[in-house]
N, C-alpha and C positions, 0 to 999 in steps of 0.2 A: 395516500402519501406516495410523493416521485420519489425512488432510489436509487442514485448516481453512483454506480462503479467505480471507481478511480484510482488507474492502475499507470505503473511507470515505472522501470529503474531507479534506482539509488541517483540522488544526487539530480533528478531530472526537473524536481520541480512540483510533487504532487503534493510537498505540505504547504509550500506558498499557494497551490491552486484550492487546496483544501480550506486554507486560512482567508481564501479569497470569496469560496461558498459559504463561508461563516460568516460573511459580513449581509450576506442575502439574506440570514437567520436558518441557513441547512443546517443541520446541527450530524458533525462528523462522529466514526466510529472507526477508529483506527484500530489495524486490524496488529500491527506490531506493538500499539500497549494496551493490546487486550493480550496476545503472548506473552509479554513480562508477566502481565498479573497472572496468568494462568503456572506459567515459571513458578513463580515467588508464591503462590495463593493453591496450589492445588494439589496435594502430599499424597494423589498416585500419581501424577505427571511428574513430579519436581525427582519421585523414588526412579521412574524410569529411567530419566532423565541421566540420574547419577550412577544409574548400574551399567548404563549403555556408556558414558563419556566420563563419570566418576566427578561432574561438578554440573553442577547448572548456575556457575557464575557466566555473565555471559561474554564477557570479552575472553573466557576462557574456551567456550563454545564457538565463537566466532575466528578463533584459529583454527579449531580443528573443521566446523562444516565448511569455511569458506574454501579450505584448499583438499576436501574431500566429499565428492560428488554425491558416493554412499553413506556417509558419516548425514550430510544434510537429508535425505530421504529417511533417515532412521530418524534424525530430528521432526522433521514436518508427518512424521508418521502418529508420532507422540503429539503436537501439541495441535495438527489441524482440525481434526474432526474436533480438536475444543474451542478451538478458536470458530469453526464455524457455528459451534452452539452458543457460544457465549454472543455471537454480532446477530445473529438471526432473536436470541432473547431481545437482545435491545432492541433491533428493527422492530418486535411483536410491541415490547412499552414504547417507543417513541408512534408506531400508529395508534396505539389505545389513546396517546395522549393529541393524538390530534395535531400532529407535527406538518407540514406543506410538504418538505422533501426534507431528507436524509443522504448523508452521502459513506459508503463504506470504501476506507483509503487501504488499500492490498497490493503490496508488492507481486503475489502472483494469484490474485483474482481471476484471469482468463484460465489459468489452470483448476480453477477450483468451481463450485458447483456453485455457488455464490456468484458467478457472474450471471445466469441465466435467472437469478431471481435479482435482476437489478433492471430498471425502466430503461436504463444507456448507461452504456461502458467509454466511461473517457478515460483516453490516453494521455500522459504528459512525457511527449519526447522529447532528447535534447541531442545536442552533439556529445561524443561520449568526452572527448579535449573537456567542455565546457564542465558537465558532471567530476570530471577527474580535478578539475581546478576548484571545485565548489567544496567539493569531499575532503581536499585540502585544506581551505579556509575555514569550512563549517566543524570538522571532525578533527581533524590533522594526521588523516588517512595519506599516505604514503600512493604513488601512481598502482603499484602491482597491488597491494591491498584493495583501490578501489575499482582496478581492472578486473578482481579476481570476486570479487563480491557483486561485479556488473555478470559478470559471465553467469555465476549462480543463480540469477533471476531470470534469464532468458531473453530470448532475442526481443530487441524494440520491434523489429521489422516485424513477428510475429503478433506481438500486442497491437499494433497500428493495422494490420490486418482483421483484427477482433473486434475495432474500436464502432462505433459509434460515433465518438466526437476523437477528433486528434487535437491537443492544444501544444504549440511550439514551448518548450520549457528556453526554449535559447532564445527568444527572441525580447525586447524591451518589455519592463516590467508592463509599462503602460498598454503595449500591446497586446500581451499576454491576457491583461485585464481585462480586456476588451472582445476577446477570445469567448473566456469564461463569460462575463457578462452575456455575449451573444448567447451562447447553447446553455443556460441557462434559463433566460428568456425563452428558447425556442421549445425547452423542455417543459418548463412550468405554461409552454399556450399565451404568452403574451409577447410573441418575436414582435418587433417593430424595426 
């Protein structure tokens, strides 16, 4: 089984790329609601959760880590070693079942140990104008909320250093599509 990385900022484009490996039958594993579930589903994380920040509702959470640096490392201290167990289980059932490739979608994959057990790390960059107008439409995130929740994920330039495949999250749908199809093709050995 091939296992696709796919990492990118808020707003850049990696659920549309994700949505785009599902139509090739990769079957995704996202790694922010395998978090909710672990949130909602896991009563020592959800106890931590609430002794450290006194709620794990998350738009409640999402004020306090996004406009503090140590608030979010207290957070991902709590829920990543589970998030990494819970996506590495699925990666273990989806090879028992004989799956072609899998894709795991992680806002900060290159920082986590999960990217070196992935076949290729794609990146979905975009312009951050373009994210900041999408964040608006899609969420109705405000400019400084979504500048401030970019900032929290880490530099693109750094992820596109890490990458593998770079796919333009700003460019035409079509082109975009075209993108993926290609390193997808090139990945699964039948580039043409």
């Amino acid at each position: 089984m091939k296992v696709i990385g796919l990492t990118g900022n808020i707003g850049c484009g990696k659920s549309t790329v994700a949505g785009m490996l599902r139509e090739h039958g990769v079957v995704t594993v996202d790694a922010d609601a395998v978090a909710r579930e672990i949130r909602h589903n896991d009563a020592d994380a959800r106890a931590a959760i609430i002794r450290r920040f006194g709620t794990y509702d998350a738009a409640e959470l999402a004020k306090v880590v996004f406009s503090d640096a140590a608030a979010l490392n207290d957070l991902e201290r709590v829920l990543h070693p589970l998030v990494r167990g819970q996506v590495r289980s699925r990666l273990a059932e989806l090879h028992t079942a004989s799956v072609d490739a899998a894709c795991v979608e992680a806002i900060k994959l290159i920082e986590s140990p999960l990217a070196a057990e992935c076949d290729q790390v794609w990146v979905v960059h975009c312009d951050e104008a373009d994210a900041v107008r999408r964040l608006a439409a899609s969420r109705g995130m405000d400019e400084t909320i979504s500048r401030a929740r970019m900032a929290s994920q880490g530099s693109q330039v750094e992820k596109m250093a890490a990458a593998d495949v770079i796919i333009d999250g700003s460019a035409p749908m079509e082109e975009m599509r075209g993108q993926v199809e290609k390193a997808y093709r090139t990945l699964m050995g039948s580039a043409s």
